[in-house]
N, C-alpha and C positions, 0 to 999 in steps of 0.2 A: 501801225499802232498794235498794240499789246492786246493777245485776247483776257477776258475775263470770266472768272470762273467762280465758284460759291462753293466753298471747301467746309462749312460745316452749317449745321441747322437747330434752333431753339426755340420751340415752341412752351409756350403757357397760354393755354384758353379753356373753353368751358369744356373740352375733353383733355382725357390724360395724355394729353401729348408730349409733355416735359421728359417722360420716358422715350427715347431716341430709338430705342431698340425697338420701339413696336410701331406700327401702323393702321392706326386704326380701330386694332382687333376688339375690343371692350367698349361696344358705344354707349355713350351716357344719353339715354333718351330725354329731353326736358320737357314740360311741359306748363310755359309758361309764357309772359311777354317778354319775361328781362330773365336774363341768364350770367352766373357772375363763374370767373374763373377758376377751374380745378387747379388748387394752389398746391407746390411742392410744397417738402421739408424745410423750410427759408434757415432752417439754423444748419442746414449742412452746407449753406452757403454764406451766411450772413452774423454777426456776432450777436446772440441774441438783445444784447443791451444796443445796439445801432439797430435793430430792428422795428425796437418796441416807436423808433422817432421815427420813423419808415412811412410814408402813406403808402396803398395797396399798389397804387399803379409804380412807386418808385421801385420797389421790392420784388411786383413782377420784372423791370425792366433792368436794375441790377443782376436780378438772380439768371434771364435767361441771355443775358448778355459773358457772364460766366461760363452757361452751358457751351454757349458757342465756343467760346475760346477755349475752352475745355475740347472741345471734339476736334479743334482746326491742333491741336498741338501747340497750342501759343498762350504764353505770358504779358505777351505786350501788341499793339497793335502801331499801324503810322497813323489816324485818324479814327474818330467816333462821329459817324451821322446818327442825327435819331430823327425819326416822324413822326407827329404826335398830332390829332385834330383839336385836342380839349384839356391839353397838361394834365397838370396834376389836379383831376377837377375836385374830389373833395377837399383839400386844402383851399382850393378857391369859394368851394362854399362856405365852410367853416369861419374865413374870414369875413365872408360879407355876413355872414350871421351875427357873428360876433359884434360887428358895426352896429349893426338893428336892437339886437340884444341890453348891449351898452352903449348905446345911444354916443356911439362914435367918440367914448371917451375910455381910456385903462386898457388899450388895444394892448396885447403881445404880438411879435412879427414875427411869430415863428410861421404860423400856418401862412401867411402872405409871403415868406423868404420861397417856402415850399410848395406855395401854388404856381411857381412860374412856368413855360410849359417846355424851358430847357435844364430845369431840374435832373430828369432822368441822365441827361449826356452829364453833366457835370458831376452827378452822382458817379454813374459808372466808370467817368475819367479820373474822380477821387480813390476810387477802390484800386484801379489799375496803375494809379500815376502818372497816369499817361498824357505830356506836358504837348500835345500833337495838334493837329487840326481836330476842332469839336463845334459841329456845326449841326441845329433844330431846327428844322422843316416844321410848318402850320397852315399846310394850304388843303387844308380840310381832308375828304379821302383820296388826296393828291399827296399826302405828308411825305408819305413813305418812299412812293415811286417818284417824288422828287430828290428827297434820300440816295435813293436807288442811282437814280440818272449823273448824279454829282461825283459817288462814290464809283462809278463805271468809268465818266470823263477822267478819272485822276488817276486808275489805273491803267487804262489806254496810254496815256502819255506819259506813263512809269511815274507819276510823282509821289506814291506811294505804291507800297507790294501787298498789303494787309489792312483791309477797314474793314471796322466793325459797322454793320449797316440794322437799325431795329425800328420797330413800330411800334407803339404802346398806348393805351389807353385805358381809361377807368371808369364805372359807373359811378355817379353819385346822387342820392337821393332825391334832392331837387329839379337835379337838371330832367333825370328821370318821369318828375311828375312832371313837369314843362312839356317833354317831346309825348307823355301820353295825351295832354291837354290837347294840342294840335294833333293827334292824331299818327304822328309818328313812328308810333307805336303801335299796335297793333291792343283794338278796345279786349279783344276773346282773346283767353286763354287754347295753345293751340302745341299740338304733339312737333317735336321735332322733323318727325318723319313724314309730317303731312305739309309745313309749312311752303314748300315749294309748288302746289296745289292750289296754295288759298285763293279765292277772288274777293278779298277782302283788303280796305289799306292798309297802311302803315307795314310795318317789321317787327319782329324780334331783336330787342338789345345783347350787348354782349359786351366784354372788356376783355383782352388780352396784350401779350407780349411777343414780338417774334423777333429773330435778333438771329443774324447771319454773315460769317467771315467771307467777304471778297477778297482775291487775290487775281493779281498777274502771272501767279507761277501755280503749275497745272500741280496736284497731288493723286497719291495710289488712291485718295479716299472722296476725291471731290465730285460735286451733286451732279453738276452744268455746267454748261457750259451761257453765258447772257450774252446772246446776239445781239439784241436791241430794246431799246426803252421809247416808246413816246407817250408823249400827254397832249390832254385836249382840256382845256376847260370848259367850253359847248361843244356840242354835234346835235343835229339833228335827226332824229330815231333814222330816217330814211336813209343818211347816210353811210352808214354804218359800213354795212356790206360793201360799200364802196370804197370806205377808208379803207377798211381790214386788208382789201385787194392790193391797196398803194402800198399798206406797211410791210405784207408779204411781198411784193415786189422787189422793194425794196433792199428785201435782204437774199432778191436771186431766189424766191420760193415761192410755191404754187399752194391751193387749199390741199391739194393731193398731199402735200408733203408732211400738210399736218397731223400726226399719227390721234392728238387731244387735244380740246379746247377746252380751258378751266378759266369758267364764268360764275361773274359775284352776284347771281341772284340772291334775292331776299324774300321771295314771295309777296312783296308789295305789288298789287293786280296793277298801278299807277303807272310804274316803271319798269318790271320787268318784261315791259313788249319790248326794252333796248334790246334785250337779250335775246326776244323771241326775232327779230328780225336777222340774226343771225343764226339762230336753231334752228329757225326755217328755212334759212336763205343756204350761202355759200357752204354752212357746215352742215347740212341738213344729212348727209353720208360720213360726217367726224365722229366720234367719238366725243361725247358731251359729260364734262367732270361738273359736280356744283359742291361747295363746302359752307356758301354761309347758316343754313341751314341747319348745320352740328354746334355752330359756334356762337351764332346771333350777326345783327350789323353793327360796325363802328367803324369811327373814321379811319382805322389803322386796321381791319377785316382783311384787307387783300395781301398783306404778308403772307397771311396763313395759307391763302392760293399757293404764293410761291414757294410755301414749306410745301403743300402739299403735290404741286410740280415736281419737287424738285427730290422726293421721296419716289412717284411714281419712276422717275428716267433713274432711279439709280437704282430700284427694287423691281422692277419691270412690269411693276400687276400696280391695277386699281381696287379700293377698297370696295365692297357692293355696294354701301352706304354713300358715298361720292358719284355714281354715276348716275346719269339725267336721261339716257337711252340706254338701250338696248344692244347698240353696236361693240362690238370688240374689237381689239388691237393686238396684235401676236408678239409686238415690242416697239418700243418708243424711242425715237429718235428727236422727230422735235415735238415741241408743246406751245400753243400760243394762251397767253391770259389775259381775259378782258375784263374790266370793273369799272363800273361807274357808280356813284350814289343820288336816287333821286333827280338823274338825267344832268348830271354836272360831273367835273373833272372824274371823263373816260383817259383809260390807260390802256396802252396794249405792251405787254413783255413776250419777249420770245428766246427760248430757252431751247438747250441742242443738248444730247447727251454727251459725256465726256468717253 
């Protein structure tokens, strides 16, 4: 089988990440529950009159799915996955308001065409033409790295050389007051810089875009190298440390091997002991990365890990603002990332430099 590799990276979230050239250096401190996305210039990528029909989350996912293709050298791709936990969710509000509204009578079907949650892939296969495999993932904060795993099997088996692979998600007002109601959210307003501290429930929200070119053929510019992808839709906290051993096995590697571990805490006191069971345990001598913290949680959060993975192995240093200890690293070779949301669909990715 074919190795695979991630030749370019695009980020949109609540930092200026859409700038490629930089990492990290400018942090945007927040200080809130919910955190909405640092938006580029959308007209140096989008017609401003196809804008204006644009919901937010479609326009993040158009625009950094360009950037990608943009930095891989490429015009055209052989396939588009996207992962999305919650579509286009204000278009989906909109429409169910409108129902309540007008009492389910004089409906327009624009905002119900545009709430579906394979919008974004259809969007970006319209801009590019791209008449290929286009296939949305919705298994919550499993979208992505179900994405991920689809578009890996197909280049192992050469069935394509170039897919575009993205995560996207959006906030929307309602749904917002809902996950505050339940607690989801986090009741106190709280500094970004402390939330991995909290012992309090719930999270910080967030919405972004990530969106990254796989290929079969190795380039002078590419990130990583992707070893492996698995998913879980339960484990239980105690297993943890046990799993991590078998996935590292698995791929002929020990914890010694692992230079970083980049994990999706959230500061929810509930479920970040998933986390703690392995900062304590096996990696308790690794190097410990964390980024939901800068960004917020959503069900498409853990791309950002692998943008931020996949910046470390290729620029060789970590941000100050990313690291969770104290330890350092002289240079990175491999990286493992673990995410779960709320003790459901955990993922491990493991990543090798090129």
């Amino acid at each position: 089988m074919k190795k695979v590799y991630i030749n370019s990276i695009s980020s949109i979230t609540a930092q200026k990440t859409f700038d490629n050239s930089e990492f990290l250096d400018k942090l945007i401190i927040h200080e809130n529950q919910v955190v909405f996305a640092v938006e580029p210039n959308y007209k140096d990528y989008i017609p401003p009159a196809a804008a204006r029909r644009m919901a937010k989350g479609i326009k993040m996912g158009v625009v950094a799915s360009k950037m990608a293709l943009q930095e891989a050298n490429l015009e055209q791709v052989d396939a588009i996955i996207t992962g999305t936990g919650m579509g286009c969710l204000r278009d989906s509000e909109k429409f169910l308001s409108a129902i309540i509204d007008n009492n389910e009578q004089f409906l327009t079907p624009t905002s119900f065409i545009q709430s579906t949650h394979n919008t974004v892939g259809g969007q970006v296969a319209l801009e590019l033409q791209c008449k290929g495999y286009n296939f949305t993932y919705v298994h919550g904060s499993n979208s992505f790295e179900s994405g991920l795993l689809d578009a890996k099997m197909q280049l192992e088996l050469d069935e394509a050389q170039n897919i575009l692979v993205g995560g996207v998600d959006e906030l929307g007002d309602h749904t917002t007051k809902l996950n505050k109601i339940i607690h989801h959210i986090k009741d106190e307003k709280i500094s970004s810089m402390e939330i991995l501290n909290s012992k309090t429930k719930g999270t910080v929200f967030g919405e972004g875009a990530n969106f990254f070119v796989l290929s079969n053929k190795k380039q002078a510019f590419s990130y990583a190298e992707i070893l492996s992808v698995k998913l879980f839709n339960t484990l239980d906290h105690t297993e943890l440390n046990e799993i991590a051993l078998s996935f590292l096995n698995d791929n002929h590697l020990s914890v010694e091997d692992i230079d970083t571990v980049v994990l999706g805490n959230n500061g929810d006191v509930e479920f970040d002991s998933h986390y703690y069971q392995l900062t304590s345990g096996i990696f308790k001598n690794t190097q410990q990365v964390c980024y939901k913290h800068l960004i917020g949680e959503f069900n498409t959060a853990s791309p950002f890990g692998l943008w931020v993975a996949s910046k470390i192995l290729k620029n060789q240093t970590v941000p100050g603002a990313l690291k969770k200890n104290d330890l350092a690293t002289s240079s990175f070779k491999y990286i493992l990332l673990y995410n779960m949301y709320r003790g459901e669909n955990h993922s491990f990715i493991l990543l090798k430099s090129c």
